[in-house]
Steps between C-alpha positions, in 0.01 A plus 500: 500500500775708385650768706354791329201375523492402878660843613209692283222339697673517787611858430106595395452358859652684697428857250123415637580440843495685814809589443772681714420478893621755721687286712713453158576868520591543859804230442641825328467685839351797341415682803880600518468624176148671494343731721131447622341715252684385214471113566153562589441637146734233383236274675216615274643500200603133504190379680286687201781349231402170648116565500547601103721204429199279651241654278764468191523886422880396424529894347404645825684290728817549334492908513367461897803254556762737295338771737657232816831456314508923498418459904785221533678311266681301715166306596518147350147465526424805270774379269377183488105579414618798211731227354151245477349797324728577249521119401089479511563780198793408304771710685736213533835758541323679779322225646872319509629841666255525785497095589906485513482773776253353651731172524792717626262690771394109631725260338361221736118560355412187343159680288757801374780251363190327350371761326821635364580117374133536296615813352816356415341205298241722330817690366643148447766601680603169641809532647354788708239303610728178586777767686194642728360139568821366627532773736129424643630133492766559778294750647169217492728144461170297597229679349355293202419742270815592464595202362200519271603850346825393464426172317276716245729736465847229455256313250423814295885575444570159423705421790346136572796407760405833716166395487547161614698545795250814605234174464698284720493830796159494448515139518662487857259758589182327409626150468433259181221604323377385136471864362851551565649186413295507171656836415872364608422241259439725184790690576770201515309434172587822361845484622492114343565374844248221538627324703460722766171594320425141608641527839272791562149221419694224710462721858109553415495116456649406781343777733179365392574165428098437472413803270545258179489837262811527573649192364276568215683784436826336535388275239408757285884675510606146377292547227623806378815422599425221207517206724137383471665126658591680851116656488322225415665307836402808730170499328420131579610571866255767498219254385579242745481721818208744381326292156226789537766777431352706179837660429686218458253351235570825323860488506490095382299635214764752410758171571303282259437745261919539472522100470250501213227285705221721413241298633632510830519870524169497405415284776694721730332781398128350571611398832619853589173641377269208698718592860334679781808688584514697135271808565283606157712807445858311481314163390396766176796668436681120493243446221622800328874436506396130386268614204724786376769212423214250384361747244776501245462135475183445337476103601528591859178764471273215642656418785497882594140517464463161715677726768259771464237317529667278817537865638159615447316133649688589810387870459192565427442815661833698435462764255911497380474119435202547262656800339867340407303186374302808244807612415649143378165431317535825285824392436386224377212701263227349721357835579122311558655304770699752661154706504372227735829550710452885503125419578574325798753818627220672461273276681739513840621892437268720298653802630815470304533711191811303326274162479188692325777662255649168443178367387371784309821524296439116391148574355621841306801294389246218361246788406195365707346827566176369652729336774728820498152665558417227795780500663574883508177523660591271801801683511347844586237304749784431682706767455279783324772794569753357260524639168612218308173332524336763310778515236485162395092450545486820234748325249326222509165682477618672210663173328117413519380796332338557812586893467285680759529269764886480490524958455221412852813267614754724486352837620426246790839451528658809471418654859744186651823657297743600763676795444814310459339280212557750191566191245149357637308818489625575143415142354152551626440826302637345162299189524221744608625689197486204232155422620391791379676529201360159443100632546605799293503728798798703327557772727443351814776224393705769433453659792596175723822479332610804593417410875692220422775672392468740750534227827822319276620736206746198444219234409630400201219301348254773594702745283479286170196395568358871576711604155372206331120621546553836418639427140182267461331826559729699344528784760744616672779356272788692633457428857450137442785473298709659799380284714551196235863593446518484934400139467735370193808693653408320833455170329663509137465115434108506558295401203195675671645804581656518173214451302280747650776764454497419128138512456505819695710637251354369178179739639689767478585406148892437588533208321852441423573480858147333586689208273823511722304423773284292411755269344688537879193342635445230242901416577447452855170329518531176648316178473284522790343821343175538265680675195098578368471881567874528479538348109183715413645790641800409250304504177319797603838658525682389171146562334548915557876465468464402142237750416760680271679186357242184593861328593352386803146397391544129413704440876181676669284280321676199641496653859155562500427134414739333781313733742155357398657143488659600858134526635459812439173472267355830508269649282708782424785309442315251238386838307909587485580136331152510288594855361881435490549835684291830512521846326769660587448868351 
């Protein structure tokens, strides 16, 4: 954890504690300063400053413990607690102020000097905060946290020699220990002093000369140190006096996999996945290190899968195990069979929301909406206060022209929308909103959009689609071509948004630019589009641009007829072809 970080938890700590005792204020021998009145007000108003602190009214506290500093400001105590405040608020310069006198009132106060170095490294003032800890150091020379702060705060500046030989104090405090030698380790690294890197592994091996991770480990810096021979030899020594050691199957695999005997590492692999002394959790994320790399091979994809499936024989019953396996088989495009893998998360953990997403995203993706329907309904058995449920039940309801029951669906829904969920709550009113545009409930669809718009003004989609409907109806032209315009200077490259503005504006007869547009959104239309409404939204266009010079009538013809041969076989649209055009006067 880096420094800044440690100090501010610590720092948050100690804001919330009890704070300031009064034995910490008689060290300053007030009595000879105060008389009995004044220190017994004095009294009160850092007892109350303490009770305000406790209940977090950080405003309060700080005026009642400005009203101490105006009783005594030589009181460290006082000092000390209005210098906490100021930080809790952002007053860095006069929390800095107030904690420095308290250090000079009681230089030998270990929590003061503490709390002046966290103010120091929130300012990032580092050489402030390394000056005051190597005072406390020859004030505290065998306290270990000391030696902690100072390590952080050597490592933050860079100065990776400091820091070492404040871990070796620390060292001869606590004796050898595999935190600190591990940390030694990356520093000689950093300083590209291995060798002493090394030296640092070599006292964990031989202070536990039966902890065999340890001359894993050495094997591993022979690895990287791109001396896979030297490994492979510790490795083997490993085997011989512990053959059931899991790590040192997964090192060999790493060995073999260097050495180009890919079969072995496989065989490595499975035995570090069939040992006892792997738990699930690291036993999975081996899996995942091992599949990332298998992945971009595509001959090796089968013996990944022969993993998962060793992994989830031997764990039947853990949910993670199942859920990585899903993963893979969508990776694969074997969305059926990862179903069965969801299926069976679901089976040992039905309370968990991410597994009934996972599976109703593969149905919507494939479009079964009767199993979208199915499954959504489990889903809010199990878990009926979640919105998402309802969502996707009503899309699917309404793929199936099942109208009513998906608008039931989602006024169902709506009363779970937390106050926090605005996107939610406003993608329920529009597709409450299309479904009654779609049963010709006008108004009311209308009205739904503008709740929509009113819980996300920024919803995009809801804004060209809202525009869109009111050109169809040919009301309200002006505000849904503000509100068109909003969406294509938000997203200039999309056909969509594009088109609609066009067709907004060929209803209100502008039909030179109606042709600009247009043409924008036939430019950026992309493959994976249907061009239908778009191409016959084209011909339409040209058709009244010609009307004075009939320029444009032949290239609408030809639009209209790649629309119908898009899909787009309309009635309307045949009449257009059939009459080459309409009256125009």
């Amino acid at each position: 954890m880096q420094i800044k970080h440690l100090l501010y938890f610590l720092f948050l700590f100690t804001l919330t504690s009890c704070g300031t005792t009064k034995s910490l204020k008689q060290e300053n021998n007030e009595e000879s300063r105060l008389s009995e009145d004044t220190k017994r007000q004095f009294d009160y108003y850092f007892y109350e400053g303490l009770r305000l602190k406790e209940l977090q009214k950080f405003d309060q506290a700080l005026e009642t413990f400005r009203m101490c500093l105006s009783i005594d400001s030589l009181d460290a105590g006082a000092q000390n607690e209005t210098g906490l405040l100021y930080a809790a608020i952002g007053l860095n310069k006069e929390a800095l102020h107030c904690m420095e006198t308290a250090v000079k009132l009681q230089p030998q106060n270990w929590w003061y000097n503490f709390q002046l170095i966290t103010v120091y490294s929130n300012l990032k003032n580092w050489s402030g905060a390394i000056d005051v800890a190597t005072k406390v150091q020859q004030v505290y020379p065998n306290k270990e946290d000391i030696y902690n702060i100072l390590t952080s705060l050597y490592k933050q500046t860079k100065q990776y020699d400091k820091a070492i030989a404040a871990y070796d104090k620390l060292e001869s405090l606590v004796g050898i220990d595999q935190s600190i030698s591990f940390e030694k380790f990356r520093l000689y690294v950093l300083l590209n002093k291995t060798k002493k890197g090394i030296t640092e592994i070599d006292k964990l091996v031989n202070k536990y000369p039966t902890e065999t991770r340890y001359q894993v480990l050495r094997g591993d810096i022979f690895m990287q140190q791109k001396m896979p021979e030297k490994a492979f030899e510790i490795y083997q020594q490993v085997l011989k006096s512990d053959p059931q050691n899991a790590y040192v199957y997964i090192s060999l695999s790493e060995y073999y996999k260097s050495v180009n005997q890919s079969e072995k590492s496989m065989e490595a692999i499975v035995s570090a996945l069939k040992s006892d002394d792997l738990d699930v959790d690291t036993k999975v994320d081996v899996l995942g290190q091992y599949v990332e790399k298998v992945v971009k091979d595509s001959t090796k994809l089968d013996e990944a899968e022969m993993l998962f499936k060793l992994l989830v024989e031997h764990y039947p019953l853990e949910e993670q195990v199942h859920g990585y396996y899903a993963v893979y088989l969508q990776f694969r495009g074997r969305n059926e069979e990862a179903g069965s893998e969801l299926e069976s998360m679901l089976n040992i953990n039905p309370k968990n929301p991410q597994t009934w997403l996972r599976l109703i995203q593969i149905y919507l993706g494939e479009k079964k909406f009767e199993n979208l329907v199915e499954i959504s309904n489990r889903a809010i058995d199990n878990l009926p206060k979640n919105p998402a449920w309802y969502f996707y039940k009503g899309i699917a309801q309404f793929q199936l022209t099942e109208y009513q029951s998906a608008l039931e669906t989602y006024h169902a829904g709506l009363p779970f929308i937390e106050a926090n969920q605005a996107g939610m709550k406003s993608d329920f009113y529009a597709q409450i909103a299309d479904i009654y545009f779609k049963a010709g409930q006008k108004d009311s669809a209308f009205m739904n959009y503008e709740n929509s718009l009113l819980a996300n003004p920024k919803n995009v989609m809801v804004m060209n689609n809202y525009a869109y409907y009111l050109s169809l109806e040919k009301k309200d032209l002006r505000k849904a071509e503000k509100m068109s315009a909003k969406t294509v200077e938000l997203e200039p490259k999309n056909s969509t948004y594009l088109d609609t503005y066009a067709w907004i504006l060929y209803q209100e007869e502008n039909y030179s630019l109606a042709k600009f547009y247009i043409e924008r959104a036939m430019d950026n239309l992309t493959k994976e589009e249907d061009p239908g409404i778009i191409l016959e939204h084209y011909g339409d266009i040209l058709w009244m641009n010609s009307k004075d010079d009939n320029k444009d009538d032949a290239k609408a013809l030809e639009m209209w007829k790649k629309s119908f041969e898009s899909g787009n076989k309309t009635e309307q649209l045949k009449l257009k072809i059939e009459m080459k055009g309409w009256d125009r006067k």
